[in-house]
C-alpha positions as CSV (number, residue, x, y, z in Angstrom):
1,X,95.3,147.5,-37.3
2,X,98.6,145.9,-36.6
3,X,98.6,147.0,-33.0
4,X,95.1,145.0,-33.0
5,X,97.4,141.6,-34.4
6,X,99.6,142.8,-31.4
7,X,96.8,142.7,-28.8
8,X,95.5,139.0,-30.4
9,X,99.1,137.6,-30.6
10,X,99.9,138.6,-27.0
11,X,96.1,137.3,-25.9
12,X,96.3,134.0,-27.8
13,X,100.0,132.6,-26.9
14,X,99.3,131.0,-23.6
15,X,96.0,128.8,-25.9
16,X,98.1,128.5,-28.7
17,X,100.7,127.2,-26.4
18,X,98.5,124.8,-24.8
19,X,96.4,123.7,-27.7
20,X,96.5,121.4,-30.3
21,X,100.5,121.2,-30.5
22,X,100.8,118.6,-27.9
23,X,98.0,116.3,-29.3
24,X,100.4,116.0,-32.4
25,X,103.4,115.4,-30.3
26,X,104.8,112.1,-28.7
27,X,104.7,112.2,-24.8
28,X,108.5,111.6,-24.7
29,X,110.5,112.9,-21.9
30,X,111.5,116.7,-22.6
31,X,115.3,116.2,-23.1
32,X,114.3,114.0,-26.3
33,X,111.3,116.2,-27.2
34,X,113.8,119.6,-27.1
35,X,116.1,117.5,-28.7
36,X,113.7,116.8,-31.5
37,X,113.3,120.4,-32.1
38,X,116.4,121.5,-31.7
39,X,116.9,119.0,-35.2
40,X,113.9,120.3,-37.0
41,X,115.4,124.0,-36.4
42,X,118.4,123.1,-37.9
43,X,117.0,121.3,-40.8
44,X,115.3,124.7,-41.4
45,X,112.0,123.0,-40.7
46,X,110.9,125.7,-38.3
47,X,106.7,125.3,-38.4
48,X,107.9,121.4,-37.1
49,X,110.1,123.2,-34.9
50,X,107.2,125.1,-33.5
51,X,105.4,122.8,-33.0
52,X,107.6,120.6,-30.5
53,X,108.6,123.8,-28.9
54,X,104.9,124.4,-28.5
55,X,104.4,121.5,-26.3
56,X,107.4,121.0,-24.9
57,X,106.8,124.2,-23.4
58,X,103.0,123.5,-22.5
59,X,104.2,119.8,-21.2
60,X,106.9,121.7,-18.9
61,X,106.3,125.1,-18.6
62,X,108.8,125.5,-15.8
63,X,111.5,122.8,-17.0
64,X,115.1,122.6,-17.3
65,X,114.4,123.9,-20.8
66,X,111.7,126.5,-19.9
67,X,113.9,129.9,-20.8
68,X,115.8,128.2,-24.0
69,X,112.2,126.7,-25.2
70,X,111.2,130.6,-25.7
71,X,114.3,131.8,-27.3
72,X,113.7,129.1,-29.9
73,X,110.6,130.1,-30.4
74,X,111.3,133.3,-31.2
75,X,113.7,132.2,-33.5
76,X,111.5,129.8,-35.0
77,X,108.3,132.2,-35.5
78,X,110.3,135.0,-36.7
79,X,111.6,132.4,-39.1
80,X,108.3,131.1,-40.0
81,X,107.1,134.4,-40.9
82,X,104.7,134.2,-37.8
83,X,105.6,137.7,-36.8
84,X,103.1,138.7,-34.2
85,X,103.7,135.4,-32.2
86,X,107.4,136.7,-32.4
87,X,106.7,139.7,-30.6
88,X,104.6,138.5,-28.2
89,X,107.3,135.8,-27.4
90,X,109.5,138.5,-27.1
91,X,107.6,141.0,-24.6
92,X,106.5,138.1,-22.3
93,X,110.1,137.0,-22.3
94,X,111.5,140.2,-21.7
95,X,109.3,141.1,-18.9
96,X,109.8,138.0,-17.2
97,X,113.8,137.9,-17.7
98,X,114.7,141.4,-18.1
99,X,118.4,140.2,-16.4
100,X,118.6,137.2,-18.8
101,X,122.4,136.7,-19.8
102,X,120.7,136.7,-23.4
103,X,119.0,139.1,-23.0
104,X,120.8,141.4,-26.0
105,X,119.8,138.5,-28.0
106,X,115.7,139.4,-27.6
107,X,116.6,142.7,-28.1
108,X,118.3,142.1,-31.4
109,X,115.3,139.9,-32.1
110,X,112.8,142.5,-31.4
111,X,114.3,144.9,-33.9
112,X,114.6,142.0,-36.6
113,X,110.8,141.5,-36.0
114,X,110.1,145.4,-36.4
115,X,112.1,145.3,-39.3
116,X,110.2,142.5,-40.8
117,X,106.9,144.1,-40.2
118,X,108.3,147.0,-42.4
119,X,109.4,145.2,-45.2
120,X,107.6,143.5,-47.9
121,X,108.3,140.5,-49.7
122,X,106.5,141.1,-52.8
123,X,107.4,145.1,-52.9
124,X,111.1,143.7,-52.1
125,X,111.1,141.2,-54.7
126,X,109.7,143.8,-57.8
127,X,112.2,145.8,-56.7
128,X,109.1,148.7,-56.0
129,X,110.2,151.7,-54.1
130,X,107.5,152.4,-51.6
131,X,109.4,154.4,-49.2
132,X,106.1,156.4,-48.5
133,X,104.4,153.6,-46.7
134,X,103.9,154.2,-43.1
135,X,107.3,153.9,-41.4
136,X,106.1,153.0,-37.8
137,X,107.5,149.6,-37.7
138,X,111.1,151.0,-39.0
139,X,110.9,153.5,-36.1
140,X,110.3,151.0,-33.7
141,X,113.0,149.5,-35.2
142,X,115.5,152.0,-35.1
143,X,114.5,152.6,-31.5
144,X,115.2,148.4,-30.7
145,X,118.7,148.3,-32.2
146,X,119.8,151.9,-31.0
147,X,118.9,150.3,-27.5
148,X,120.7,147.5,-27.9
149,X,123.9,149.3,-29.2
150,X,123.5,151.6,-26.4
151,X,123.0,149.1,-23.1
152,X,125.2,146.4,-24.8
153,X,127.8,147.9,-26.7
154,X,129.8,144.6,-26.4
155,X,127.1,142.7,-27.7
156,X,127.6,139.9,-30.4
157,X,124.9,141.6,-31.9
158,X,125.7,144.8,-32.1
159,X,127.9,145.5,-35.6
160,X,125.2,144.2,-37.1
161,X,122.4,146.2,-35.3
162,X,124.7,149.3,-36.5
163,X,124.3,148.4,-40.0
164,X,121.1,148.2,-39.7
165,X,120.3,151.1,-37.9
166,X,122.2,153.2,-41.0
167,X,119.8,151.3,-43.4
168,X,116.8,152.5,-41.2
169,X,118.1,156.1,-40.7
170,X,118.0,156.2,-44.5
171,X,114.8,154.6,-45.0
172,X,113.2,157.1,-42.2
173,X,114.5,159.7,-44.6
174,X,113.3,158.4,-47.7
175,X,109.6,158.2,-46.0
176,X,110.1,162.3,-45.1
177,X,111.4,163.4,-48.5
178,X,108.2,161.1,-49.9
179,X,105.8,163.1,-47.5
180,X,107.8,166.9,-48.8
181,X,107.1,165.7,-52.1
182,X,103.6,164.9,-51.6
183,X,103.3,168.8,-50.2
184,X,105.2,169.9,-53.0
185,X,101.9,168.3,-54.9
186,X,99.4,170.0,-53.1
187,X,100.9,173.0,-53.0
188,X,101.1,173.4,-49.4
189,X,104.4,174.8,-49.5
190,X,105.0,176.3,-45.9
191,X,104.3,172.5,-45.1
192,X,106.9,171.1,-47.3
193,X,109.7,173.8,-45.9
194,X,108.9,172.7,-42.1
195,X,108.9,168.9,-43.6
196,X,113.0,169.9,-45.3
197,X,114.2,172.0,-41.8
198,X,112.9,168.7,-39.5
199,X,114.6,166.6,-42.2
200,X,117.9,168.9,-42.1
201,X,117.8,168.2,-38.1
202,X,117.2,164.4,-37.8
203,X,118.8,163.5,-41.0
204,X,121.7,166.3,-41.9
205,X,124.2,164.1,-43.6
206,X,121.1,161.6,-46.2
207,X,120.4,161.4,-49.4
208,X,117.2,162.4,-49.1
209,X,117.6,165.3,-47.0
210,X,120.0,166.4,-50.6
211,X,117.4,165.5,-52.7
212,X,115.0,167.7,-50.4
213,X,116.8,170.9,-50.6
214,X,115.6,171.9,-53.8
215,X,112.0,171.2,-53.0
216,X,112.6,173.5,-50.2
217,X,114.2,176.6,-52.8
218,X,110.9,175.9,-54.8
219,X,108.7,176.5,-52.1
220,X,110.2,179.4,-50.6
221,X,110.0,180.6,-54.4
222,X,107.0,179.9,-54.4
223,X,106.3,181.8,-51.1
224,X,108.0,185.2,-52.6
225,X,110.9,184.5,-50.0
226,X,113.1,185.2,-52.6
227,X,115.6,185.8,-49.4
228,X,115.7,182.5,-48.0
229,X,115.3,180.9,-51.2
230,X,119.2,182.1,-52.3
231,X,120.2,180.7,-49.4
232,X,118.6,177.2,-49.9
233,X,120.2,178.0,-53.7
234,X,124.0,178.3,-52.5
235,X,123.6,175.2,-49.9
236,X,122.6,173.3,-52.9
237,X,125.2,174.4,-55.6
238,X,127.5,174.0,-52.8
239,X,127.0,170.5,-52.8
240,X,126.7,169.6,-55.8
241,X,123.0,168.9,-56.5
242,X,120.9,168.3,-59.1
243,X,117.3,169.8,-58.7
């Protein structure tokens, strides 16, 4: 379903760009209509923003200000909450200027986006745990910023990307131990020990992959591998954790 608000977002942006925006606008010339923007972004007014970016960029598509309208924009939308415009800024941008000096900066963007696809306001606000929601969007994520960190290490951006990526290598983690658990459930026990060992591999030093080990004990328990079990047992004492 959101791939289908990717598809619509990326199909739309050249009408939405050249539709009612500019009707709204003043015809001034395009150093005072960026200007104009570039005060409604900093007022924090960012749907006014968009809107003078909009035509500005529809008005001039290949202006002085053609390349800087879009990386406002994708400021602005991600800002505005208008996520799928975001990332269809974002891939036309990138395919276009994939040598861009600021290039690192769309990248960082990208992974913001992902990250804000994830997340949820109202789940964030209640303080609700709902680390077994689908994590595609924090993959995706993980993938932008680990790019990022990788092809520009020297990036502005990239301390924080590394933050990030530690909070998405734990929330990835979370979402595994959510899906052991839901095994543990059903009962489907030579599931949830395949679940722990892929857990132990891509997240060895989490949380969660601690709090999984004695799900794993159970199952082999549960299994009459009494064998592996005692192993699982002495990994577990051996660091300390509570079943």
């Amino acid at each position: 379903m959101m791939r289908m608000k990717y598809l619509v977002a990326s199909a739309i942006l050249s009408l939405t760009l050249a539709g009612c925006s500019s009707d709204t606008v003043p015809d001034n010339p395009p150093s005072e209509m960026y200007a104009t923007a570039q005060e409604k972004l900093q007022s924090g007014n960012f749907r006014g923003a968009i809107t003078e970016l909009e035509a500005l960029d529809n008005r001039y598509p290949f202006g002085p200000y053609s390349q800087q309208v879009q990386l406002d924009l994708i400021y602005a939308y991600y800002k505005a909450d208008e996520l799928p415009m975001a990332q269809a800024t974002i891939d036309r941008f990138a395919r276009l200027n994939p040598t861009h000096p600021n290039i690192d900066y769309v990248m960082y963007m990208r992974g913001l986006t992902d990250m804000a696809f994830d997340g949820n306001t109202v789940q964030d606000f209640f303080g609700i745990d709902r680390s077994d929601r689908d994590p595609q969007h924090a993959r995706a994520a993980f993938r932008d910023f680990t790019q990022l960190v990788q092809s520009f290490p020297q990036s502005a951006y990239a301390a924080d990307a590394q933050k990030r990526l530690v909070a998405l290598h734990n929330r990835l983690a979370n979402y595994e131990l959510s899906v052991a658990q839901y095994y543990t459930k059903r009962g489907a026990f030579v599931a949830v020990v395949n679940r722990v060992e892929q857990m132990m591999r891509d997240y060895p030093d989490s949380e969660a992959t601690r709090n999984a080990l004695p799900l794993m004990e159970n199952a082999y328990r549960q299994l009459n591998l009494a064998s592996q079990a005692d192993k699982v047992k002495k990994i577990i004492e051996a660091n300390d954790i509570k079943g």
